[in-house]
C-alpha positions as a printed Julia matrix, in Angstrom:
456×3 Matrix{Float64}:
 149.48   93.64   28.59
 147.21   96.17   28.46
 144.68   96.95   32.06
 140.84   96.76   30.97
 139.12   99.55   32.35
 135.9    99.51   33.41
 133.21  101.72   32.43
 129.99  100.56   34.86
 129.65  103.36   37.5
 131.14  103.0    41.01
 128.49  101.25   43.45
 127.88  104.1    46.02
 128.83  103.38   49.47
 127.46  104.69   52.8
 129.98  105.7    55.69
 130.46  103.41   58.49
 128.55  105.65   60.83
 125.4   106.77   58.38
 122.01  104.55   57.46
 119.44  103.14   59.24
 122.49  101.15   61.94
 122.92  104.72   63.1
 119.96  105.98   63.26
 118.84  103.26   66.05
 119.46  103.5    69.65
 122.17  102.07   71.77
 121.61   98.23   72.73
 119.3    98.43   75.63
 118.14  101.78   75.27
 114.65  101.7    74.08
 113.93   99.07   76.74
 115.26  101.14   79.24
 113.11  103.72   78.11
 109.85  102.14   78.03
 110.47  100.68   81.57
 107.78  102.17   83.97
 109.27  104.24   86.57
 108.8   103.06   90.19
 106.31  105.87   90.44
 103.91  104.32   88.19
 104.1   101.47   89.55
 103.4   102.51   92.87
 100.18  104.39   91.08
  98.75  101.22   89.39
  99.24   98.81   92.91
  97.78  101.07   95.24
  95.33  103.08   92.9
  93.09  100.31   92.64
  93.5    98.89   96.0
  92.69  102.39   97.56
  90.0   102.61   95.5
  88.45   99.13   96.57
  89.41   99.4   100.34
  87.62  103.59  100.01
  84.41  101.45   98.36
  84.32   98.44  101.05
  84.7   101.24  104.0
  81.58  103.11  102.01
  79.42   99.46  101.97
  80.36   98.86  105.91
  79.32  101.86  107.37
  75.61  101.86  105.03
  74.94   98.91  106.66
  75.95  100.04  110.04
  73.53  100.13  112.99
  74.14  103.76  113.65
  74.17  104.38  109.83
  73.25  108.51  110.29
  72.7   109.58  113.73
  75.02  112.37  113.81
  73.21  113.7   110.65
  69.92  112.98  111.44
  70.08  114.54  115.03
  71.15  117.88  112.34
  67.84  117.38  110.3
  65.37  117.27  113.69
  67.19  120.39  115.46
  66.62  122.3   111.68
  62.51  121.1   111.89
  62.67  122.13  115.77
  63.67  125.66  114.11
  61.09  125.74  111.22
  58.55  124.63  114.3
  59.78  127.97  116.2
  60.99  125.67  118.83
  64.27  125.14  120.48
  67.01  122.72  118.89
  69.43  122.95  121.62
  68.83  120.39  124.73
  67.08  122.51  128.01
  68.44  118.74  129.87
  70.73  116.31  129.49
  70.62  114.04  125.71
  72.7   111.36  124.93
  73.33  113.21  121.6
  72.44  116.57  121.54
  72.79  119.23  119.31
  75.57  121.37  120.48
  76.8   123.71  117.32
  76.46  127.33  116.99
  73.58  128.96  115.52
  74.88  129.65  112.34
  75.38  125.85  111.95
  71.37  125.68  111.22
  71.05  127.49  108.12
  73.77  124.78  107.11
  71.34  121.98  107.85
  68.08  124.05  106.89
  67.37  121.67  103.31
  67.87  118.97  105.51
  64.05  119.42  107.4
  62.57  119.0   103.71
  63.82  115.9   102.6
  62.96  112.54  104.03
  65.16  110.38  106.85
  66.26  107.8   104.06
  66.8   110.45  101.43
  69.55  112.46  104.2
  71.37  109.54  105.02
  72.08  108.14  101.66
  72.88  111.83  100.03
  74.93  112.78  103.22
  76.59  109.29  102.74
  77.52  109.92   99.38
  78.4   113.83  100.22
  81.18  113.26  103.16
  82.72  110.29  100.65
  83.69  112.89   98.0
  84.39  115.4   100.49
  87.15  113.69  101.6
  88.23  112.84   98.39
  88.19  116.08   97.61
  90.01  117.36  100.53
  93.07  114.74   99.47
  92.91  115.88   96.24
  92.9   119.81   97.48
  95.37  118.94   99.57
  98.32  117.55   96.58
  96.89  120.58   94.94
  98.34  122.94   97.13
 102.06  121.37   96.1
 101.32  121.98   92.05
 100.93  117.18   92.8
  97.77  116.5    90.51
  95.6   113.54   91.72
  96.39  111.02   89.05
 100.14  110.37   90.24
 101.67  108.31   92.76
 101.35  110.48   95.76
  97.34  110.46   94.75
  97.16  106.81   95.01
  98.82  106.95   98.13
  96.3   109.41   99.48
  93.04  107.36   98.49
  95.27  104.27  100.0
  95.84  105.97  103.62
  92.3   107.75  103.42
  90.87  104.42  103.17
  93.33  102.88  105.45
  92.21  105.41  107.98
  90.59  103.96  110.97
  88.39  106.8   111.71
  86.28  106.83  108.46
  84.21  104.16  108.88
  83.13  105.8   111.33
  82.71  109.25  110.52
  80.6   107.54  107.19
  78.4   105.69  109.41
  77.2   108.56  112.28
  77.23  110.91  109.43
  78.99  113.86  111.24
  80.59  117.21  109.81
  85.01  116.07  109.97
  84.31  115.07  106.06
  82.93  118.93  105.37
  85.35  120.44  107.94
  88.61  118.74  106.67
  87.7   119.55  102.96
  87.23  123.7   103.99
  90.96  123.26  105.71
  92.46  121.63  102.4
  90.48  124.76  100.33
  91.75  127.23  103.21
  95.24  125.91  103.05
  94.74  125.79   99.27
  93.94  129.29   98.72
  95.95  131.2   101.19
  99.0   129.24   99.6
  98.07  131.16   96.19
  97.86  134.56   98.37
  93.95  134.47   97.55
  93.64  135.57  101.26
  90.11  137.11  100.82
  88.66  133.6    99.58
  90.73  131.7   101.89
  88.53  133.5   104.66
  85.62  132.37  103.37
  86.67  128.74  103.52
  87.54  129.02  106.96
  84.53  131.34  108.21
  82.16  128.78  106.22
  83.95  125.8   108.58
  84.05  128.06  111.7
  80.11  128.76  111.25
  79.82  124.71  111.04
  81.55  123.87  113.38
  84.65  126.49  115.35
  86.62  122.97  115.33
  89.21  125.28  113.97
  88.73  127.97  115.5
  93.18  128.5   115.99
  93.66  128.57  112.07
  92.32  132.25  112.94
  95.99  132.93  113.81
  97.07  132.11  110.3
  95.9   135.07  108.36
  97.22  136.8   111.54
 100.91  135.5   111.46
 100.59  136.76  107.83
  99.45  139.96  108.52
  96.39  139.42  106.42
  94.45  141.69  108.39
  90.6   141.75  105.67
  90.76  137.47  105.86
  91.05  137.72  109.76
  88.0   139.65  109.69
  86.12  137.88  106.9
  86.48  134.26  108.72
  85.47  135.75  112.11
  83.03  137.85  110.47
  80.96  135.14  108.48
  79.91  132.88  111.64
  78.89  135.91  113.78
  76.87  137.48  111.2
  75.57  133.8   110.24
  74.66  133.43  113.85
  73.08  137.01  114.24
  70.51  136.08  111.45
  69.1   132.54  112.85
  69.29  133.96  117.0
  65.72  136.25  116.68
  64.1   133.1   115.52
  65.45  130.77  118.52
  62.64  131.12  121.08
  65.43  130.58  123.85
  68.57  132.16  122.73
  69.55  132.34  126.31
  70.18  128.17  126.51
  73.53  128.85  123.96
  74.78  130.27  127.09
  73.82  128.19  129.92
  73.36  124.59  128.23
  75.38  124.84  124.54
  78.59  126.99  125.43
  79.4   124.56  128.61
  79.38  122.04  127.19
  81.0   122.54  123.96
  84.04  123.53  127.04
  83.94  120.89  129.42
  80.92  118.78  129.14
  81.25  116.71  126.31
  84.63  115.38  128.3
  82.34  114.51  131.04
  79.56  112.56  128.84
  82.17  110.72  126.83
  85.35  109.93  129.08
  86.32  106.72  127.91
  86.52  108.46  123.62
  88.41  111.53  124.77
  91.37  111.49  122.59
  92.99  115.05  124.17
  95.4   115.09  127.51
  92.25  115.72  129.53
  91.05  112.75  128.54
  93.87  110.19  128.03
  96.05  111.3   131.09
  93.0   109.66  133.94
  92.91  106.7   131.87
  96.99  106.44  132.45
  96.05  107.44  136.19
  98.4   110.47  135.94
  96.97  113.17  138.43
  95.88  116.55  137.55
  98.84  118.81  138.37
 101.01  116.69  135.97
  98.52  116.78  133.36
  98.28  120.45  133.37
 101.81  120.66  133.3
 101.67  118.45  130.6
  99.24  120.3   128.72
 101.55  123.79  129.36
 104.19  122.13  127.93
 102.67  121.57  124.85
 101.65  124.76  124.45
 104.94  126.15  124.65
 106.43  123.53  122.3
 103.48  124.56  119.69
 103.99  128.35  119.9
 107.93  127.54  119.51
 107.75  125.51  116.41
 105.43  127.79  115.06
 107.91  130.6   115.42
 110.55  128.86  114.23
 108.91  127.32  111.01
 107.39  131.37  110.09
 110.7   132.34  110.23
 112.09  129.31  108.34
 113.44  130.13  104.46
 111.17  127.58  103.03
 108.55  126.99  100.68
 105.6   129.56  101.11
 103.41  126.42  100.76
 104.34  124.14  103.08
 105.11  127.41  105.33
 101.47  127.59  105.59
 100.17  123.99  105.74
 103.22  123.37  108.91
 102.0   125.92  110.56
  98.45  124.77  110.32
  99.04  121.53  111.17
 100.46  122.58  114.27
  97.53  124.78  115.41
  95.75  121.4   114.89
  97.68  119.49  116.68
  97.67  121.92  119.66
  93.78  121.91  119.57
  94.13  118.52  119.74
  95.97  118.2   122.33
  95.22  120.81  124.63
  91.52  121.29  124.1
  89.11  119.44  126.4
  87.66  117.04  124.44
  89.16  115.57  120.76
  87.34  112.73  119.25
  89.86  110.16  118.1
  88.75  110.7   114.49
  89.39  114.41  114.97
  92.39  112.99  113.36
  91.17  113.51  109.7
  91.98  117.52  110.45
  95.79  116.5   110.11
  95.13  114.93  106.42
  96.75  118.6   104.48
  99.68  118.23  107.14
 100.32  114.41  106.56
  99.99  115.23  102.55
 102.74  117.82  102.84
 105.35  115.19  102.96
 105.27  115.36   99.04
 107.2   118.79   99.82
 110.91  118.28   99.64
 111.39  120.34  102.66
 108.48  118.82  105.27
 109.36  118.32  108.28
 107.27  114.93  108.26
 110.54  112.85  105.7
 111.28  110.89  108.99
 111.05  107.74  110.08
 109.49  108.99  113.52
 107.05  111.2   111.55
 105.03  108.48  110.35
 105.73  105.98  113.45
 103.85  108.94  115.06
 101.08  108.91  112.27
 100.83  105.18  112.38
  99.37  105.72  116.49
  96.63  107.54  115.5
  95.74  106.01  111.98
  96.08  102.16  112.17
  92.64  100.22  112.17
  93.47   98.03  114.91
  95.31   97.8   118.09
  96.93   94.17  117.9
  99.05   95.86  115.26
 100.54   98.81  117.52
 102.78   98.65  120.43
  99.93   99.5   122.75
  98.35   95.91  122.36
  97.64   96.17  126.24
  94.66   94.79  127.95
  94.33   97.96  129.95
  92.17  100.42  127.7
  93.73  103.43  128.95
  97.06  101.96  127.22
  95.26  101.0   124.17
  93.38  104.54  123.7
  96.75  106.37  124.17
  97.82  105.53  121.59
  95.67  108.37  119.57
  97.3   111.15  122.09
 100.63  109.53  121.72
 100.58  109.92  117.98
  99.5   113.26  118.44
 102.38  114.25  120.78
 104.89  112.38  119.11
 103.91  114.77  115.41
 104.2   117.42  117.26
 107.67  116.34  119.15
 108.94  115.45  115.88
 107.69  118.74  113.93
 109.42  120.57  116.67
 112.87  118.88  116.85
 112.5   118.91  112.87
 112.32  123.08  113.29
 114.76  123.36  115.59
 117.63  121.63  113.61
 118.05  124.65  110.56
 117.63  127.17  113.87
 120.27  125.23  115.53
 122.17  125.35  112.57
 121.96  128.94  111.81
 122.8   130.01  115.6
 125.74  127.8   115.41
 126.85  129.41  112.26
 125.76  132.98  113.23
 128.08  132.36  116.65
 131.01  130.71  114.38
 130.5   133.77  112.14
 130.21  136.53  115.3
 133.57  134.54  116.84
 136.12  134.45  113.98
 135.08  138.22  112.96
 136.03  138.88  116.67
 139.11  136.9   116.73
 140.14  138.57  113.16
 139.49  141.96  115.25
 141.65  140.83  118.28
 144.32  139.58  116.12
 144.57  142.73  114.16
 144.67  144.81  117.3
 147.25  142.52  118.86
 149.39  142.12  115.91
 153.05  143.5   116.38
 153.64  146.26  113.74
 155.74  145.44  110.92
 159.75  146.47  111.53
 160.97  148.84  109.47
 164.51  149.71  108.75
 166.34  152.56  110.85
 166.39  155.46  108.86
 170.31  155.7   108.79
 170.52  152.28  107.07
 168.13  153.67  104.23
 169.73  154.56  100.55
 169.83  158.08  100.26
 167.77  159.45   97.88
 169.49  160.78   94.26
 168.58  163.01   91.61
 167.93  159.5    89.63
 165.94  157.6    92.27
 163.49  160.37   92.43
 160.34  160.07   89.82
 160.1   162.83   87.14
 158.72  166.06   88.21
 159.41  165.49   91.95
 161.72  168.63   91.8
């Protein structure tokens, strides 16, 4: 029987492999791909929450009973200038005006605008410097704002228990902390020149920072030194011919920016000075105290220049130290003086800060919580309950020190490891027998054929 062929053409077939089943992703892939990260998710929680707590903090202190004193004391000493009269105190004031000279061509617009008008505008002014100075801050470590560190920022900023009240008296931490991020900022970049005009500008404000001079000094930027001491002298040398008593900067102003404000305000002095009589610790222990940090400071910050780390945080460590030492060791730190450590506590977004301990932020969590029922200092004695601020400020700077000394440690103990086997490698070659040779009788003599060609 004869096989029927078939003449319709062969249906075309696709390999096992090919077609749209290959072309799709794995089972589970896609989903896993479109699954937020834990990074956006932190973002979206505590974006908005940040944002409402930074709003409701705003709304409390406009409607607090000291709503702008700090800021309208600034506006009557710049009208006691345009009246060619004094604006420092000739006796004792329950809030006088105690910054340099240069501070009142600063405040100058502020004689020509109504009371109301300052408040709100100064109000709305220190809000967004602080944002700002967060924002400056993440900057410095390439971290844009809209990320999860950001939202973490605006969530501690607001979280903060000193900005209430910094809002509400209207003082100058908002402006000073926002000229440290832009110092910190710029000096990280090597734009030296500009980073001493941030912190000349914040030095002719207020010299709250008057140790981050050392900075462009560690760094051997020798025309920034001179441009951030320069600017609040030569501020100050303008506005002193029109102050009819220059000489009270010297005998009312300059004492008490040194010890009198400790001696008006005992009982909100967040420095050793202050906390250690609350404590009832006596004066020789306090100044040993007090030396002691010092030397701790000036040890870490030695050890962290040195350090092989990011030029970055290199900078913002050592800042943060100089802070902490001012506020440790001056004689008088308001406890929301704290807001100067803000481009320190930011620097944990750095792989390398010293501040990626748990000990680090138990130390940050003294001096930032809102309330004291939530601390281990829930004490009814108040000198317990306001040491807490000094605590966390001592404990950073523990922690930042210990945190320094480990790689330093590290590399001694590696250097002396290194320095001891190279000398036992020396010894033992010295001490080594020599190898034994074979008497010369028992050697083969030589032949014509053992000897190599041309030897003859």
């Amino acid at each position: 029987m004869e096989a029927r062929i078939d003449d319709r053409p062969p249906v075309p077939t696709l390999p096992v492999h090919s077609g749209l089943r290959s072309s799709l992703p794995p089972q589970g892939e896609s989903s896993a791909a479109n699954r937020p990260s834990r990074a956006h998710i932190a973002s979206l929680v505590l974006g908005p929450i940040g944002a409402l707590l930074f709003l409701e903090q705003i709304l409390s202190a406009a409607t607090d009973p000291h709503l702008g004193a700090d800021i309208l004391t600034f506006r009557h000493a710049a009208q006691q200038l345009l009246q060619h009269s004094s604006p420092y105190p000739v006796g004792p004031q329950v809030n006088p005006f105690i910054f340099p000279p240069s501070a009142l061509l600063f405040f100058l617009p502020l004689a020509f605008l109504s009371a109301s008008v300052v408040v709100g505008a100064y109000l709305a002014i220190q809000s967004a410097a602080i944002l700002f100075a967060g924002a400056f801050s993440l900057r410095i470590f390439g971290v844009p704002w809209r990320s999860a560190a950001g939202a973490a920022v605006l969530f501690g900023s607001a979280f903060y228990v000193g900005l209430e009240t910094n809002l509400a008296f209207g003082n100058v931490n908002g402006i000073l902390v926002l000229a440290e991020a832009l110092f910190l900022y710029l000096a990280s970049r090597d734009r030296w020149d500009w980073a001493g005009v941030a912190l000349g500008g914040s030095l002719a404000l207020k010299p709250s920072l008057v140790l981050l001079l050392l900075v462009p000094l560690l760094w051997r930027q020798w025309r920034s030194f001179g441009i951030s001491l320069g600017i609040p002298i030569g501020l100050s040398l303008v506005v002193l011919p029109f102050l009819p008593r220059s000489d009270v900067l010297l005998t009312q102003v300059l004492p008490y920016m040194l010890h009198g404000e400790a001696e008006v305000w005992p009982m909100f002095n967040a420095s050793i000075v202050g906390t250690a009589p609350l404590l009832h610790i006596g004066g020789p222990v306090t100044l040993a105290i007090r030396g002691a940090v010092a030397f701790v400071a000036v040890f870490a910050i030695v050890l962290r220049r040195r350090a092989d780390i990011d030029r970055r945080l290199q900078v913002v460590e050592v800042a943060g130290i100089l802070v902490l030492l001012t506020l440790l060791d001056s004689s008088f730190s308001w406890p929301t003086y704290g807001w100067l450590l803000l481009p320190l506590v930011v620097s944990v977004v750095s792989r390398e800060s010293l501040l990626r301990t748990a000990p680090a932020w138990v130390a940050v969590y003294f001096f930032v919580s809102p309330t004291d029922s939530v601390t281990p200092f829930a004490s009814g004695d108040y000198g317990v309950r306001h040491g807490r601020f000094a605590a966390g400020f001592l404990g950073l700077l523990l922690v930042m020190w210990f945190g320094a000394l480990k790689p330093a440690t590290a590399w001694s103990k590696e250097r002396r490891k290194g320095a001891i086997g190279g000398l036992w490698a020396s010894a033992a070659r010295v001490l080594r027998p020599p190898p034994a040779y074979p008497v010369e009788a028992a050697r083969p003599a030589a032949t014509a054929e053992s000897l190599p060609p041309n030897s003859t």
